[in-house]
C-alpha positions as a printed NumPy array, in Angstrom:
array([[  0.   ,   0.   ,   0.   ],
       [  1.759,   3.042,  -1.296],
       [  2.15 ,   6.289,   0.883],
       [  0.079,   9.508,  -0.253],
       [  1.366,  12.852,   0.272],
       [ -2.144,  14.057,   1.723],
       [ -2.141,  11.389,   4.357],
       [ -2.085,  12.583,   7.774],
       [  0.207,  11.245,  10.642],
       [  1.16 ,  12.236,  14.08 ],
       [  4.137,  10.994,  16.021],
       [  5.338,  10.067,  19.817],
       [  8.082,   9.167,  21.675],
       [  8.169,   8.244,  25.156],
       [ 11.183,   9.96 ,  26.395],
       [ 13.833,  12.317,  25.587],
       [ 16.602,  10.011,  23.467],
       [ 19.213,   9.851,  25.359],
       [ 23.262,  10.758,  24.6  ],
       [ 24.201,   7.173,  23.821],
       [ 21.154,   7.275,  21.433],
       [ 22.455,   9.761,  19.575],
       [ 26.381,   8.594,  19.57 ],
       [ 24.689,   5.089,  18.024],
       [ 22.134,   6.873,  15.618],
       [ 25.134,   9.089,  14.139],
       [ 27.97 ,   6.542,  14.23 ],
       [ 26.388,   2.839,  13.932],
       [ 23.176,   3.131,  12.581],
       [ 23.813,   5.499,   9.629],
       [ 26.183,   3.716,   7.909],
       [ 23.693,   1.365,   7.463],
       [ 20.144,   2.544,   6.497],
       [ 22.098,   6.147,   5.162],
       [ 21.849,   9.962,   5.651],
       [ 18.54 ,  10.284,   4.811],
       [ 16.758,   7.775,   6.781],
       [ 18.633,   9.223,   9.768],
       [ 17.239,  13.171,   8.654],
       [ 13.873,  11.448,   8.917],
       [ 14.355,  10.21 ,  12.288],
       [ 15.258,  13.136,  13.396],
       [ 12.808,  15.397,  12.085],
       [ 10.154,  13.237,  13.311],
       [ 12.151,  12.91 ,  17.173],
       [ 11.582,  17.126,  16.915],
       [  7.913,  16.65 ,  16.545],
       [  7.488,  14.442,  18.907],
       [  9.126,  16.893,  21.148],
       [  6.545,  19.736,  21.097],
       [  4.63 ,  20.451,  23.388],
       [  1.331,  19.678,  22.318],
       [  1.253,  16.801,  19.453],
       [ -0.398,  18.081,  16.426],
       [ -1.231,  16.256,  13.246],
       [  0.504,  16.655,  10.319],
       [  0.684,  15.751,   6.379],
       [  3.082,  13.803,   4.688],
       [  3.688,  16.571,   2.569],
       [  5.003,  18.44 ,   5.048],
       [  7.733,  15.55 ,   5.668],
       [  8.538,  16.272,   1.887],
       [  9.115,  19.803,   2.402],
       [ 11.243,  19.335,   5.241],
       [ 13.286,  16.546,   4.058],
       [ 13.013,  18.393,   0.126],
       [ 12.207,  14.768,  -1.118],
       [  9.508,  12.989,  -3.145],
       [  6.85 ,  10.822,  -1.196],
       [  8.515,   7.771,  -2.529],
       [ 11.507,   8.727,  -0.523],
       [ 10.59 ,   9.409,   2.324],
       [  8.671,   5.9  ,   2.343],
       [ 11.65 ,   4.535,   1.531],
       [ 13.368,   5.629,   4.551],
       [ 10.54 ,   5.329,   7.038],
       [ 10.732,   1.384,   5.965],
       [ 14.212,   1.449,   6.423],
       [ 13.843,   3.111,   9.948],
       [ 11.197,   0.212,  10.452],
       [ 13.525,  -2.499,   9.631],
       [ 16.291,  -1.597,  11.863],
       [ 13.849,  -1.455,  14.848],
       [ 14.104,   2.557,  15.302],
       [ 10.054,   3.124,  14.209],
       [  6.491,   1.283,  14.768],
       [  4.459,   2.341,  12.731],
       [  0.534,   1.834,  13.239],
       [ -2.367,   2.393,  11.161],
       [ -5.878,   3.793,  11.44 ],
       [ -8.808,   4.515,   9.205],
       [-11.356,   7.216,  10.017],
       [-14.516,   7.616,   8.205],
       [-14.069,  11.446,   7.148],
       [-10.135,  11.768,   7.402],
       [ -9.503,   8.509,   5.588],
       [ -6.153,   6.485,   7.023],
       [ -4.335,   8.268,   9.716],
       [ -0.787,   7.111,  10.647],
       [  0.571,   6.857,  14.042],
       [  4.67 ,   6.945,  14.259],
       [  5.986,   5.414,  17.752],
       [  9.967,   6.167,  17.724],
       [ 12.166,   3.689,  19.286],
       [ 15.368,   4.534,  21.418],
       [ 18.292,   3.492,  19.639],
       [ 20.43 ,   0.744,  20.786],
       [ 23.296,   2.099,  23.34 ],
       [ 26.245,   1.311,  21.314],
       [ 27.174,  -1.882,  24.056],
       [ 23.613,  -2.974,  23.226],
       [ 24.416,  -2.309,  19.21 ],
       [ 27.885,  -4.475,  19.264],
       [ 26.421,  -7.093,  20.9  ],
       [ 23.742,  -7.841,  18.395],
       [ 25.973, -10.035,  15.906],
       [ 23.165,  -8.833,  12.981],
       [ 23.448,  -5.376,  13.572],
       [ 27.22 ,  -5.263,  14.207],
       [ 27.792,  -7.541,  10.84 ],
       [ 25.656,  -4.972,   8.845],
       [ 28.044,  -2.392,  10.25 ],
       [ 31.216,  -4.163,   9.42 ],
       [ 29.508,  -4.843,   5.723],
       [ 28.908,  -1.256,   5.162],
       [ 32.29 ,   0.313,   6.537],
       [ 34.694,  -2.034,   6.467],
       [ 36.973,  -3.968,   9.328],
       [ 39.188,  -1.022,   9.675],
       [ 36.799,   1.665,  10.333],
       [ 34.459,  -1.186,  12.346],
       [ 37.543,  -1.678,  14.816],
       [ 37.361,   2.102,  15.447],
       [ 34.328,   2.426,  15.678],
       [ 34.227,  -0.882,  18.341],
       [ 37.68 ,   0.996,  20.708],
       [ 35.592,   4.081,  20.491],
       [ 32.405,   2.731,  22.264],
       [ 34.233,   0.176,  24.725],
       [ 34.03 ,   0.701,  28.028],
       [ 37.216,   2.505,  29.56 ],
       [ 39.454,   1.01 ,  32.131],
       [ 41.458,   2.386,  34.705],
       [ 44.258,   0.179,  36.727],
       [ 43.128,   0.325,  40.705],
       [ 46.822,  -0.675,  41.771],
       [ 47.436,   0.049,  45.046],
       [ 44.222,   1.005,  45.901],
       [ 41.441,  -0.495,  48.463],
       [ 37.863,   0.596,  48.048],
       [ 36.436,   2.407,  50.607],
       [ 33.136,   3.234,  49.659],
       [ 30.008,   3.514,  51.59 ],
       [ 26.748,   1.054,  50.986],
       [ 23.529,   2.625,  50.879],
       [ 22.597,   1.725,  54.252],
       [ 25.984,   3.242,  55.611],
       [ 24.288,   6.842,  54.549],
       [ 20.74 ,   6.46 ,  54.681],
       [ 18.153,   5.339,  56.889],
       [ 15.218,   2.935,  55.521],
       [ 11.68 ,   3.124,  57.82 ],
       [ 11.188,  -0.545,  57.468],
       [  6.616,  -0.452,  58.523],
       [  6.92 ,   2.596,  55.817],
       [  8.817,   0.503,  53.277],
       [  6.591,  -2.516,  54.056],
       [  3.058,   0.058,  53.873],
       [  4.676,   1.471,  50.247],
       [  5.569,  -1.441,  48.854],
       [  2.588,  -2.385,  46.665],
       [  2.736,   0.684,  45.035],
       [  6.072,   0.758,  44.867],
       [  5.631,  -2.739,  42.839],
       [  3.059,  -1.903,  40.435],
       [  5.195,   1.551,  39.849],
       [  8.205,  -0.58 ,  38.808],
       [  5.946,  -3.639,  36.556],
       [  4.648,   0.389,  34.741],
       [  8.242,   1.543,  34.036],
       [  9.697,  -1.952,  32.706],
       [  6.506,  -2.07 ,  30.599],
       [  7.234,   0.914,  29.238],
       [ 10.969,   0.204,  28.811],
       [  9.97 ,  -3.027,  26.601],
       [  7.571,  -1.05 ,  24.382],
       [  9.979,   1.833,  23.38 ],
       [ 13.39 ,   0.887,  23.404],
       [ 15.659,  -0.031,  21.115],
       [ 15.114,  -3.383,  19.133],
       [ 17.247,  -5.948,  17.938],
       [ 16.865,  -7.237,  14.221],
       [ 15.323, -10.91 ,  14.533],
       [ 15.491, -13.538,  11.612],
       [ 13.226, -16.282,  10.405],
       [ 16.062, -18.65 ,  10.731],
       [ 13.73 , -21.473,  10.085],
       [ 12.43 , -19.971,   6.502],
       [ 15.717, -18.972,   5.642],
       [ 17.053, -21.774,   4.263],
       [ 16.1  , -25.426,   3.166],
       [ 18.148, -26.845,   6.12 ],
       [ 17.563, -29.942,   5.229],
       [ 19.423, -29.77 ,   2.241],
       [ 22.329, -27.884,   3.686],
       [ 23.291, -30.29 ,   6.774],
       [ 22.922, -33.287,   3.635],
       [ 25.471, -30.668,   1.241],
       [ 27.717, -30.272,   4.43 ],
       [ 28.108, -33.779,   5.369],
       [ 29.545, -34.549,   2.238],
       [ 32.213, -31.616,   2.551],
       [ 33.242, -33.76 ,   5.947],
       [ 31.781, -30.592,   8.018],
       [ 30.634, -31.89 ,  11.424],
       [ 26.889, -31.495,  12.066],
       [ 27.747, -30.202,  15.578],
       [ 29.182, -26.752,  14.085],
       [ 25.39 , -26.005,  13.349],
       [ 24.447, -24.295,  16.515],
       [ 21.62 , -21.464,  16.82 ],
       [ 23.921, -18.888,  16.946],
       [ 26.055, -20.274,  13.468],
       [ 22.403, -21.161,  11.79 ],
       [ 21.37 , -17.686,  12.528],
       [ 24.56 , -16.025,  10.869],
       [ 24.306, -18.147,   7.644],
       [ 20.59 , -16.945,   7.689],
       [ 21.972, -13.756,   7.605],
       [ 24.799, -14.11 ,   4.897],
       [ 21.097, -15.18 ,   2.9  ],
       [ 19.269, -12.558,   3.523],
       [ 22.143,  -9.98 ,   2.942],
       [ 23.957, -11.549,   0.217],
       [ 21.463, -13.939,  -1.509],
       [ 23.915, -16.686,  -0.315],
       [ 21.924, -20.102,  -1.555],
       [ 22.761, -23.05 ,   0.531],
       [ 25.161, -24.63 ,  -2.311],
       [ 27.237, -21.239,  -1.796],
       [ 27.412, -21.787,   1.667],
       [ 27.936, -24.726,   1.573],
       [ 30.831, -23.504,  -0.748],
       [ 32.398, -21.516,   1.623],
       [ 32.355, -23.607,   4.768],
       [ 34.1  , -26.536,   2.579],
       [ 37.17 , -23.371,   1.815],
       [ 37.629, -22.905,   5.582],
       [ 36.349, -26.498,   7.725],
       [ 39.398, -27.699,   9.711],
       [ 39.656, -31.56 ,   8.446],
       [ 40.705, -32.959,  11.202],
       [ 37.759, -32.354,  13.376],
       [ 35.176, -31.283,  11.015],
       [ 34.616, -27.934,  12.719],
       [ 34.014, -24.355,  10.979],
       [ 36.596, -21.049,  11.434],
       [ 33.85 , -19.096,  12.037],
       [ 35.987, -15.786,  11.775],
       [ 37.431, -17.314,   8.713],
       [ 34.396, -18.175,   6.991],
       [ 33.079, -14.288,   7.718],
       [ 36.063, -12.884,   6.276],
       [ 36.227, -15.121,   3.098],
       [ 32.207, -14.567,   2.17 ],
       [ 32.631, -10.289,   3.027],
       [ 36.088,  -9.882,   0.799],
       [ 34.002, -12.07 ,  -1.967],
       [ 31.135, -10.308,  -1.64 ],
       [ 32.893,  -6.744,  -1.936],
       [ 34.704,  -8.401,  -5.192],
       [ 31.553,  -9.753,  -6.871],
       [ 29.343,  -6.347,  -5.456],
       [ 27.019,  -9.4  ,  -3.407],
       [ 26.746, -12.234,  -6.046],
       [ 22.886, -12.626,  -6.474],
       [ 21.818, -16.068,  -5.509],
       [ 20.157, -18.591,  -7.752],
       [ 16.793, -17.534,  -6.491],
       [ 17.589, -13.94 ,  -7.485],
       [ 18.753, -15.197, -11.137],
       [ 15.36 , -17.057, -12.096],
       [ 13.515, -13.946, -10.821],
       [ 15.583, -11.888, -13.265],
       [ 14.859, -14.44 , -16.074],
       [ 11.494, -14.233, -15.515],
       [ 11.342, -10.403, -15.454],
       [ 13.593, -10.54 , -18.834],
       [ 10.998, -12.557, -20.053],
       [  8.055, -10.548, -19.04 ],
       [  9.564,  -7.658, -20.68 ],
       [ 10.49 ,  -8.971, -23.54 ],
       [  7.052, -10.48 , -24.13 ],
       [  5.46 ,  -6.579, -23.243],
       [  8.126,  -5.417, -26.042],
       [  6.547,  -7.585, -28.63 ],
       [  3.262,  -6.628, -27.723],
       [  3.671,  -2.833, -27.663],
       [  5.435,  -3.21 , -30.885],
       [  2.829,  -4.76 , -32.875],
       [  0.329,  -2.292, -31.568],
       [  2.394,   0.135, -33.012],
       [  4.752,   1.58 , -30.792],
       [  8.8  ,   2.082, -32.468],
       [ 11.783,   0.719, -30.892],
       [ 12.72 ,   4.389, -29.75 ],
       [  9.083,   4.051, -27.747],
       [ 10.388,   1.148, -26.102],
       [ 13.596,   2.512, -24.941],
       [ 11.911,   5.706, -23.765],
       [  9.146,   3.168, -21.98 ],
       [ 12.197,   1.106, -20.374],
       [ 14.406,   4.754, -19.552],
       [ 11.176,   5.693, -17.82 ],
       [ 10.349,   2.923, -15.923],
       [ 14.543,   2.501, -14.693],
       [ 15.243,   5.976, -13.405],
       [ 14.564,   8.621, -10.511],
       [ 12.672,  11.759, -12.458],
       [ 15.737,  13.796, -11.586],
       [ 17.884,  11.734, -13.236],
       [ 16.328,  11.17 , -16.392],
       [ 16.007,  15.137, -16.207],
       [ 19.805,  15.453, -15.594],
       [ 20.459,  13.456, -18.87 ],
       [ 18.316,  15.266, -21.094],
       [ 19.575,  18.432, -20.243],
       [ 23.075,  17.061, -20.214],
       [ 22.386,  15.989, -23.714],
       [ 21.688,  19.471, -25.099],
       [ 24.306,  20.807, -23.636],
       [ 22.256,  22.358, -20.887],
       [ 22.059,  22.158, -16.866],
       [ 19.236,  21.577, -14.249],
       [ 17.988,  24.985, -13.459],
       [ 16.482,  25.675,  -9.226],
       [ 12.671,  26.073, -10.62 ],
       [ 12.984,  22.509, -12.817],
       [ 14.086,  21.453,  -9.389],
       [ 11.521,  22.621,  -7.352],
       [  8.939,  21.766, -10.31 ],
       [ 10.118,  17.487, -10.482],
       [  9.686,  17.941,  -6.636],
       [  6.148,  19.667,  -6.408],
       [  5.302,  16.922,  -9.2  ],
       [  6.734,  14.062,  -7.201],
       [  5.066,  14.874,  -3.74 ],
       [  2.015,  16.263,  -4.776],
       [  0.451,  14.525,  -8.043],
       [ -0.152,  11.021,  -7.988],
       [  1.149,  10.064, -11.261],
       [  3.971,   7.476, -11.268],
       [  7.829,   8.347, -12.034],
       [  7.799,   6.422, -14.914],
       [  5.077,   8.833, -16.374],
       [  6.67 ,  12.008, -15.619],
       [  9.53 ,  11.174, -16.812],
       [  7.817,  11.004, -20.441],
       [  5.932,  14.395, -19.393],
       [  9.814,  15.496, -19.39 ],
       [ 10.561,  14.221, -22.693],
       [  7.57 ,  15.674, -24.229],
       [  8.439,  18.904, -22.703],
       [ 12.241,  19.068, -23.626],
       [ 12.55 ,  16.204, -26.576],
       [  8.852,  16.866, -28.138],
       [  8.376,  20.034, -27.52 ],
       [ 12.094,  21.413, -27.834],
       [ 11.578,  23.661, -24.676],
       [ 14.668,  25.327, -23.451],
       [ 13.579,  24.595, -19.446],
       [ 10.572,  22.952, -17.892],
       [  7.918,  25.698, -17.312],
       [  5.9  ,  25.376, -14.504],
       [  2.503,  26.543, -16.194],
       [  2.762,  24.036, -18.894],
       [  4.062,  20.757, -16.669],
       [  1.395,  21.119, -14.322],
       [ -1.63 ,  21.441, -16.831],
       [ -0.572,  18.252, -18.39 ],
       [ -0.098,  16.65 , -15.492],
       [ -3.586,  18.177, -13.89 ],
       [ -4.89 ,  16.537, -16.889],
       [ -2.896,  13.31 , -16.903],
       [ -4.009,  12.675, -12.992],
       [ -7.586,  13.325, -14.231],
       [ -7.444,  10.936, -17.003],
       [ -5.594,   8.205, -14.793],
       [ -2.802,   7.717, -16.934],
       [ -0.453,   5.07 , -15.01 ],
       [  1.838,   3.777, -17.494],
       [  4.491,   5.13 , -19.411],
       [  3.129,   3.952, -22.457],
       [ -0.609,   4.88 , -22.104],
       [  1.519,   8.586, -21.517],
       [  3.047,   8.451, -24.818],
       [ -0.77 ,   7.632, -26.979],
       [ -1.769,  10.669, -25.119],
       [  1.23 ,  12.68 , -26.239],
       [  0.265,  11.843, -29.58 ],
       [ -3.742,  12.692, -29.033],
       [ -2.498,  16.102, -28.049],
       [ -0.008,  16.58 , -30.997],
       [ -2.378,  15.319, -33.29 ],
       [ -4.763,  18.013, -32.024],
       [ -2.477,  20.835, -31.924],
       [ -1.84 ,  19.576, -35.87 ],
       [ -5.521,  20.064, -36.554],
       [ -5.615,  23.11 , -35.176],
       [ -3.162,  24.002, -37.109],
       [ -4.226,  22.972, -40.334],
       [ -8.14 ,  24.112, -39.923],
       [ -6.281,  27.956, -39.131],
       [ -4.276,  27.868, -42.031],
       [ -7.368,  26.665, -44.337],
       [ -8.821,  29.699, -42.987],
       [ -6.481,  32.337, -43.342],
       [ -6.586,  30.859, -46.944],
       [ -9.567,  31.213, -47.347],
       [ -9.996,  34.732, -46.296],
       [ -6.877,  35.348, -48.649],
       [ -4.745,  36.366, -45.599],
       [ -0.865,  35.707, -47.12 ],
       [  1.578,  35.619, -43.968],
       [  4.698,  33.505, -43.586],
       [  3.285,  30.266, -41.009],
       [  5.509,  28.973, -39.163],
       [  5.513,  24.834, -39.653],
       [  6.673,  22.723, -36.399],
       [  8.193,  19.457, -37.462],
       [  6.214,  16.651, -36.005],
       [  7.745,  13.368, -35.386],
       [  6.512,  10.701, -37.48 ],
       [  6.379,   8.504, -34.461],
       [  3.415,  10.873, -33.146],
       [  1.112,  11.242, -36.198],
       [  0.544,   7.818, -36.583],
       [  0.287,   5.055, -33.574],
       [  0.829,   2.621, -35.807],
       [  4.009,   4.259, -37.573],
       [  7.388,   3.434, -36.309],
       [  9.367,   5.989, -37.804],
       [ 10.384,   8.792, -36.029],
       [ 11.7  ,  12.627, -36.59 ],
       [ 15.263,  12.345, -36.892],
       [ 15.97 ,  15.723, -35.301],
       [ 14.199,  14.684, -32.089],
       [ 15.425,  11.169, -32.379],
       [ 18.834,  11.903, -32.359],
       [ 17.707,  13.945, -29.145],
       [ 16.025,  11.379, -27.69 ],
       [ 19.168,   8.918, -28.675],
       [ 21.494,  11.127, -27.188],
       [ 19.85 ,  11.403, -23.561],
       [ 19.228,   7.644, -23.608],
       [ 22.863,   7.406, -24.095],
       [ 23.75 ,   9.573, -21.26 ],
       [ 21.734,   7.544, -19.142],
       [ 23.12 ,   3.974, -19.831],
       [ 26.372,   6.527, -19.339],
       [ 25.339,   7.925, -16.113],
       [ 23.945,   3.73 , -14.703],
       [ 27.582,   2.725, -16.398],
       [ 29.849,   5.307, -13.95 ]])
């Protein structure tokens, strides 16, 4: 269920977070869910701050955090994920769905080390040189006591305890404590848990191991769960794994070098850029094969091979991006209003990426417009979000619906100015061929060598 823009949310937080939180928010958890997710965090830990909690829109996240709605989604599931966010939902018969944000404490960075998930994400993201100074930072310090001999008073040394008071206060002094270590459960900091079971067939892997000689004692809870998490990181299938353990098992005993085993599968991983497993693969076969079958089919309803690279460009970049190529390709730059225009478009109208980023091309490729003008992107896409258009190619008929029209138009004013013997000098816009006529492929070469060109600059752009 995608997040709207217009939806309204309100946020809380039980308590102030406290200086460890923030030590572990800046130094352990961004690494590892980013910049952004953290800004989020943060904005919404202000918020919950005021005095009175007020609710807000989403948009307003977007104009604080100068993103799209998809973003920010984005990074509230990554803030879910790592355990710093609940997130409930409501629906209300006038308002519609309401959104409740609970922040979690983070994870005191003794807490955060000691959570092998959380501290192998870390070591994933920056590294074992950076993850040992980040581990001396947070350790506890020591101090030698040499020579000395404690001589510090007990409680009872200083203070004096009314035992009938204690014994008349203690009930409430009970359920005050079961309140406080409720509380403590609900809001603080979480530790990522893993479906070990569903993780792997294990089945399969003790059978695969026995036959590298690895001992079938090696597979405690605590090894299970790390090879469910070099899976769910890495897409590491149980034949990989299996792999790996056979590169490092001692043969004399059968047993794994557990150390070993997570430093062979990270420097692989950082060679291969995490090898996608064989699951991964046949899902990527299957979406080559969708596409290609949706190629064929838009093609013999007409649509040109440029069409279908324009449909794929679409559908495989950020607006921005696909924006940043075009204008790269005429020589050109992103100007602060196109910026602020993608973003308005992005957080506020509920068509898809994919189809404003063939309102761009119209605007820039089609049209030939220097810059994106704010008048002229908005009616269309007022009128696109009317009409429902959702795909990138249902976009491009209607791009050819309006040039046909403005052709029309054209034509029936200069019959008329004909007619009525009026002799000017009318000014003729090329049209590309590929917009007359659904069902004719060719296209204008002026605007497909434009079109080629900022194609080009974004297979460029994925390549660097």
């Amino acid at each position: 269920m995608a997040l709207l823009p217009n939806q309204i949310y309100s946020v809380f937080k039980a308590s102030p977070i406290s200086s460890f939180g923030l030590a572990s928010l800046t130094y352990l958890y961004q690494p590892i869910i980013g910049s952004q997710a953290i800004h989020l965090y943060q904005l919404l830990l202000a918020e919950s701050e005021e005095a009175i909690r007020q609710e807000k829109l989403h948009v307003d996240l977007c104009e604080m955090l100068d993103e799209g709605i998809q973003q920010v989604e984005a990074h509230r599931l990554q803030l879910e994920g790592i355990g710093l966010l609940n997130v409930y939902l409501k629906d209300e018969e006038l308002e519609g769905q309401k959104y409740f944000y609970q922040l979690q404490e983070p994870l005191a960075p003794s807490d955060f080390f000691k959570d092998e998930i959380l501290s192998f994400m870390l070591l994933s993201r920056v590294g074992e040189r950076i993850f040992a100074q980040l581990s001396k930072r947070f350790a506890n310090r020591q101090v030698s006591l040499a020579g000395y001999t404690e001589v510090t008073h007990s409680f009872l040394d200083v203070f004096r305890v009314e035992n009938e008071r204690f014994i008349q206060a203690l009930p409430k002094l009970e359920k005050t404590k079961e309140q406080h270590q409720a509380n403590e459960l609900s809001t603080s900091g979480k530790s990522v848990q893993l479906d070990i079971e569903k993780a792997l067939d294990w089945p399969f892997l003790f059978q695969l191991a026995q036959k590298q000689y690895i001992d079938k004692k090696v597979f405690t809870p605590d090894f299970c769960e790390k090879l469910a998490l070099y899976h769910v990181m890495y897409g590491l299938d149980e034949l990989t794994l299996v792999e790996y353990m056979r590169q490092v098992v001692q043969l004399v005993d059968g047993t794994i070098d557990e150390k070993a085993l997570e430093q062979l599968i990270l420097s692989n991983q950082r060679q291969q850029s995490a090898k996608p497993s064989q699951s991964n693969l046949s899902a990527e076969v299957d979406t080559d094969r969708q596409q290609a079958l949706r190629k064929e089919r838009l093609l013999k309803q007409g649509f040109s091979l440029q069409d279908w690279e324009i449909i794929e460009s679409s559908e495989l970049y950020p607006p921005m991006t696909f924006l940043e190529s075009i204008k790269q390709a005429k020589n050109s730059y992103v100007t602060k209003d196109e910026t602020w225009i993608i973003r308005d478009l992005l957080a506020q109208s509920p068509l898809a990426p994919a189809v404003i980023n063939v309102l761009i091309h119209y605007a820039l490729v089609i049209q030939n417009h220097s810059v994106l003008q704010s008048k002229f992107v908005h009616r269309i896409a007022t009128d696109w979000s009317q009409q429902k258009i959702a795909t990138p190619e249902q976009a491009i008929l209607h791009v050819r619906q309006l040039v046909k029209e403005a052709k029309d138009k054209r034509q029936k004013s200069e019959q008329t100015k004909k007619t009525a013997n009026y002799s000017k000098n009318i000014r003729q816009e090329v049209i590309p061929d590929w917009m007359k006529n659904p069902k004719v492929a060719a296209v204008d070469a002026e605007k497909s060598a434009a079109t080629q060109k900022a194609l080009e600059a974004l297979r460029k752009r994925e390549e660097d």
